[in-house]
Each structure stands twice: as structure tokens, then as C-alpha cells.
C-alpha positions in Angstrom: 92.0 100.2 120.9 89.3 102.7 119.9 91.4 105.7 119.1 95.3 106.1 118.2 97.4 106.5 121.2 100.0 109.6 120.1 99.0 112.9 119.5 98.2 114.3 117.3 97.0 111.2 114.9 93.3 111.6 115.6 92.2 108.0 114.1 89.5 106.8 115.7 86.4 104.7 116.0 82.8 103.9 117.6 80.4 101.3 117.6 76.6 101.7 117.4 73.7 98.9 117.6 74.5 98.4 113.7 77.1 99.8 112.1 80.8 100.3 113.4 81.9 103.8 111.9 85.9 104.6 111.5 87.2 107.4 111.2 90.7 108.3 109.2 93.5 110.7 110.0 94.0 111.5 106.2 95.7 114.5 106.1 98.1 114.8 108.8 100.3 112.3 107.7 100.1 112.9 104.2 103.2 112.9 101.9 102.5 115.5 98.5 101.1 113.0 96.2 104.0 113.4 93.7 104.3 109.6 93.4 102.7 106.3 93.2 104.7 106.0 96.9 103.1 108.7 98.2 101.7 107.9 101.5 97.8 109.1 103.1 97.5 107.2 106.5 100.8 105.2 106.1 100.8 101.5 107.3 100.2 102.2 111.5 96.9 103.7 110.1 96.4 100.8 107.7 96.8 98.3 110.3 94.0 100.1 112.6 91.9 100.1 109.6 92.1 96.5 108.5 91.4 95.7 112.2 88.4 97.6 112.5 86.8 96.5 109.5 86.5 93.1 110.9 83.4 93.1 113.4 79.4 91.9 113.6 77.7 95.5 113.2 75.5 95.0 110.3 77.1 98.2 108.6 80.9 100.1 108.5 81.3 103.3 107.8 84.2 105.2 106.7 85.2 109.0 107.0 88.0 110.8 105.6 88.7 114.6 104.8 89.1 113.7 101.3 86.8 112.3 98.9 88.0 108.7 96.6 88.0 110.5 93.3 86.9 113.8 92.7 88.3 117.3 94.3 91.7 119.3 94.3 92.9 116.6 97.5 91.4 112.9 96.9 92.4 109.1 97.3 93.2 109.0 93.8 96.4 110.8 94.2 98.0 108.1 96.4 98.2 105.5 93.6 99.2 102.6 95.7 97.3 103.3 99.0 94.8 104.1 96.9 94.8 100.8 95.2 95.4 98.9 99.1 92.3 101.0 100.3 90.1 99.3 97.5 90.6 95.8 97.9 90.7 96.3 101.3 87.3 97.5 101.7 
């Protein structure tokens, strides 16, 4: 599966000759980060992720509309996704 299947979650990814880039659906699904429960990509997104991180491309990159730390919306707000997306990657 490249890309999610139901509209309108836009997760996706592609594969060059070297690197396998992902890329997130981190807003659309976003709860207000008001707790550490508060939810980016939620665990359907989570399961792509972990999935696509494992391949033989010499390189991964991941984009986002948000940033990991800095910025009025970021990662950082999302406690424990924040804290899965870490030791994930």
C-alpha cells in the first residue's frame, strides 16, 4: 500500500534509487493537544508508518506540516505520540 485508501487521509509514500520518503497526514486527524492523549496521526497512521520505515533504500525521509519542537503547532504538543514517534524512528 503506497497511499491510504479513504479520503481524505492523504498519507502517503514513494521510493527512489536511495531513500524511501513518507509522507504524514498530520493535521487532519489531529485532536487539540490539550492532553498527553491527544492524538496527531492516531494508530491507522502509526501502523503505515512503522511499516514503511522498514525497507533497503539507503535513506528515509519523513514530512509532516508541523515541525518536532518549535512553532505555534509541533510534535511536542502530543506528549505520548510524540514520545511513540521518537523511539520509533
Amino acid at each position: 500500500e503506497n497511499c491510504s485508501t479513504n479520503f481524505p487521509e492523504i498519507y502517503c509514500h514513494l521510493d527512489t534509487k536511495h531513500a524511501r520518503v513518507i509522507f504524514l497526514d498530520n493535521r487532519s486527524y489531529a485532536d487539540p493537544p490539550t492532553t498527553n492523549e491527544a492524538e496527531m496521526l492516531g494508530e491507522k497512521q502509526f501502523d503505515f508508518l512503522t511499516k514503511k520505515l522498514k525497507h533497503d533504500k539507503k535513506y528515509t525521509l519523513i514530512c509532516g506540516g508541523v515541525t518536532l519542537t518549535h512553532g505555534k503547532s509541533n510534535w511536542s504538543k502530543f506528549k505520548n505520540e510524540y514520545q511513540k514517534f521518537c523511539e520509533l524512528i
